[in-house]
N, C-alpha and C positions, 0 to 999 in steps of 0.2 A: 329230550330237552327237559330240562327242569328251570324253578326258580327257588330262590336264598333270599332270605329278607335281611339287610342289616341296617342301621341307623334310621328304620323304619323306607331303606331305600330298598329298591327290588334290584337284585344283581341277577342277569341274566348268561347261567353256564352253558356254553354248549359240548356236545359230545361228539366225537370223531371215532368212528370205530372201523377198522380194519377186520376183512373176515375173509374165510375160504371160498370161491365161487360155487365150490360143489359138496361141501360135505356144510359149512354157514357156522364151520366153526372159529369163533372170536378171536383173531390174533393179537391186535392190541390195540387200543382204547387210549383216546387221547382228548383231555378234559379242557376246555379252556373260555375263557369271558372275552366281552367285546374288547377290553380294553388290552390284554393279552395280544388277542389278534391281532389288534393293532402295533401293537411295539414287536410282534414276531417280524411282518412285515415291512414295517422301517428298519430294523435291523437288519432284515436281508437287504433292501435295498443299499443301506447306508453301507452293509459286507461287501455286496456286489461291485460298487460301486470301489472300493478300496482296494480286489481284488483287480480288478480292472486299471487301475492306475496302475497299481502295483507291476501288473502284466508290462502295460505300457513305457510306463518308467525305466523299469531295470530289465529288460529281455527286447532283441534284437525286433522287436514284433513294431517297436515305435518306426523302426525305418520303412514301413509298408504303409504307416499316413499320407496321404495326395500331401505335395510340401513340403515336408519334412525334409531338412539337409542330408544329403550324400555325402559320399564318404568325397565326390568329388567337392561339393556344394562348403563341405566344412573345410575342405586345404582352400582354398580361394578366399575363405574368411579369415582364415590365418595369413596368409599371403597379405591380405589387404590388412592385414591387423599391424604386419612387419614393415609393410610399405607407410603407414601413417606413425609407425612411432621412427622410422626413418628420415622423417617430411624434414626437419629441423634441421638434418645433415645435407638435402636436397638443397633448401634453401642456402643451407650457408655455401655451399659450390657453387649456387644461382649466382651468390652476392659475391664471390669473390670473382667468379667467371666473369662479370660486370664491371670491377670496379677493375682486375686488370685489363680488361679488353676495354675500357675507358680510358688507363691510361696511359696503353702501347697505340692507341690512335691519336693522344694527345701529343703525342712523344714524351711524355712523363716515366719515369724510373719505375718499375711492375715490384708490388709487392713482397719481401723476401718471404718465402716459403717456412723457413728456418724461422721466422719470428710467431709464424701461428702456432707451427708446432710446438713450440716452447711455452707459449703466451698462456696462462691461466684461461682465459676465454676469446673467445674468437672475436676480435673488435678489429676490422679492420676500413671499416665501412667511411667513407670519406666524409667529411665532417661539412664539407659545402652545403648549403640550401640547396633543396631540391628547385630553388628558380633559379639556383647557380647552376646547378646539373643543365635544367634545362637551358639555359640560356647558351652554355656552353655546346649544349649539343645543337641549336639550331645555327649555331657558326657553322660547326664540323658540318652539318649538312650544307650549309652554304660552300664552305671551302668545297665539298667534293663536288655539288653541281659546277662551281664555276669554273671555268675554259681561261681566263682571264691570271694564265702562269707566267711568273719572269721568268727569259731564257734561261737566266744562271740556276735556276731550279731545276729546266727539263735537262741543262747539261750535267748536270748531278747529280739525276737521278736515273739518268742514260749510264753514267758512269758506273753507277752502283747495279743498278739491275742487267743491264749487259754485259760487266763484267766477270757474274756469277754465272756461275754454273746453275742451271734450277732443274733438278731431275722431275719425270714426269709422275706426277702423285698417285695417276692412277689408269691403266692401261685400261682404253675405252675411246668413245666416242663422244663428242659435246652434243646434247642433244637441248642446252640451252643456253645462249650466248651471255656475252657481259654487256653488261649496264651499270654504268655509276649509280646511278637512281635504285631500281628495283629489281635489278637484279647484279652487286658488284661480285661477280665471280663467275663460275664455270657449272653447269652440273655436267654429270662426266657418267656417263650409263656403258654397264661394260657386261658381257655374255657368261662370262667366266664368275670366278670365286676370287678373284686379283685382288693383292692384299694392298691398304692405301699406304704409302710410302711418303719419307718426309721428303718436302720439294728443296730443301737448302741444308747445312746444317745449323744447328740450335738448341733451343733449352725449350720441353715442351710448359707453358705457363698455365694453360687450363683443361681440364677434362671433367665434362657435365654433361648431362642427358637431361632430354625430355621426352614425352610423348611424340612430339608432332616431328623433330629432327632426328630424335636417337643422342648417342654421343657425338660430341663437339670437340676437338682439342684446338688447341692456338699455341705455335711454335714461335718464338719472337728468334730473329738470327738478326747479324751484325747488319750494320750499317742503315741502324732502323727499318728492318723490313722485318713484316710481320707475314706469317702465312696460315690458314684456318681451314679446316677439313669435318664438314658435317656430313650428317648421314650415318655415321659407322653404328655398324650392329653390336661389335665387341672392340674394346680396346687393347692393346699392348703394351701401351706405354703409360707411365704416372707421371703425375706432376714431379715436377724440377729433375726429370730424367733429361739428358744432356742425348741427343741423336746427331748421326750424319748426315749426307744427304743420299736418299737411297733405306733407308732402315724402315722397315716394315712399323708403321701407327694399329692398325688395327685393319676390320675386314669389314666389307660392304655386305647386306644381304642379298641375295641371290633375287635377278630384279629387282632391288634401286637402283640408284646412282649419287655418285657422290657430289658434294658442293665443294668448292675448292675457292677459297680466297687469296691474294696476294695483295698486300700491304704497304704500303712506302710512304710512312710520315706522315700517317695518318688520314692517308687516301688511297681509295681501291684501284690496283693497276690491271689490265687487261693480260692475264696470263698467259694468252693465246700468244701473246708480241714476245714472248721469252719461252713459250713450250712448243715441242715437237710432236705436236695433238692436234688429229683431225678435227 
């Protein structure tokens, strides 16, 4: 070690020397000050450190972090990326599903298909107050609790639904009956892979999914009767496809059961009075 004097300050060099273990001859000699040392060592740090991202960053080594997405972890974000820029398409089947299935139980005319398509934007949303909506809906639920029918209705609607043919939607067993109230339709649980079939012929008017039922379609046929089938895993049929009765709608999953409704003027009929189902 030595000392240098400059601006009357003492700089203090020190020596690093490399040498031979057994003959003590000097290989090389390496000169340096405090402040050296210092910026040698931040520099490795601040190297190491850059090296290390660097590694992380662009080389397969970042998928071995605890966390870190997988190759499964990244498709599910994608997935989920295509499902919310979807939502807005979701929605507008919500809102059309609604407002014709509003008004094939009002008996009102179902919206033409042919005009959305055409239509610069999707406007088809009913222009009523929603205390009109509502007001109207707690009729419709009155109308279906009440028992209180003129004959000249049940004979006209004896007329209509008995003199149809109504094929069976869906080869199985009811393993939950009907109820006007909370439960207007059928569910229909079946062993097999039995494809669900339309119960009349018609024009199908909606097909929408959720989580909690899967796909939904709603067949509107003559004589104001309406007919609904939830549950399905996959569809076969699109809106404003025309079916007969008998034509395969789509497939249950293997363990569900389907829900089957039947419609007439905007009240739910007991299917069981017109199908040949246990």
């Amino acid at each position: 070690m030595r000392k240098q004097t400059k601006n009357n300050n003492i700089i203090k060099l020190f020596r690093l020397t490399l040498s031979d273990g057994q003959t003590h001859q000097i290989l090389k000699t390496f000169h340096f000050s405090r402040i050296g040392m210092i910026w040698t060592a931040v520099s490795a740090v601040v190297l190491s450190v850059v090296l290390i991202y660097c590694l992380i960053a662009f080389t397969p080594i970042k998928t071995t972090i605890p966390g870190y997405p997988d190759a499964h972890s990244r498709k599910q974000a994608l997935a989920g990326a295509i499902k919310v820029d979807s939502l807005e398409s979701i929605i507008t089947r919500w809102e059309l599903y609604a407002e014709n299935l509003s008004r094939v139980l009002s008996g009102e005319e179902t919206i033409s298909i042919d005009s959305i398509i055409t239509g610069s934007a999707v406007k088809y949303l009913s222009a009523k107050s929603r205390e009109e909506l509502e007001r109207q809906d707690s009729i419709m639920r009155y109308e279906i609790d009440s028992k209180d029918k003129s004959e000249g209705d049940q004979k006209q609607k004896s007329a209509t639904l008995e003199g149809m043919h109504i094929f069976n939607p869906y080869n199985g067993v009811v393993i939950n009956g009907f109820n006007a109230v909370s439960n207007p339709g059928l569910d229909i649980s079946a062993s097999d892979n039995s494809a669900v079939c339309a119960a009349l012929e018609g024009t199908v008017i909606c097909v929408v999914w959720n989580e909690d039922s899967g796909y939904t379609l709603v067949l509107q046929h003559k004589g104001e009767v309406s007919s609904v089938y939830s549950r399905c895993e996959k569809v076969l049929r699109n809106v404003g496809d025309k079916v007969s009765a008998g034509t395969p709608l789509g497939l249950v999953a293997p363990g569900d059961f389907l829900h089957f409704e039947l419609w007439y003027k905007g009240t739910p009929e007991d299917p069981c009075k017109y199908l040949s189902i246990q």
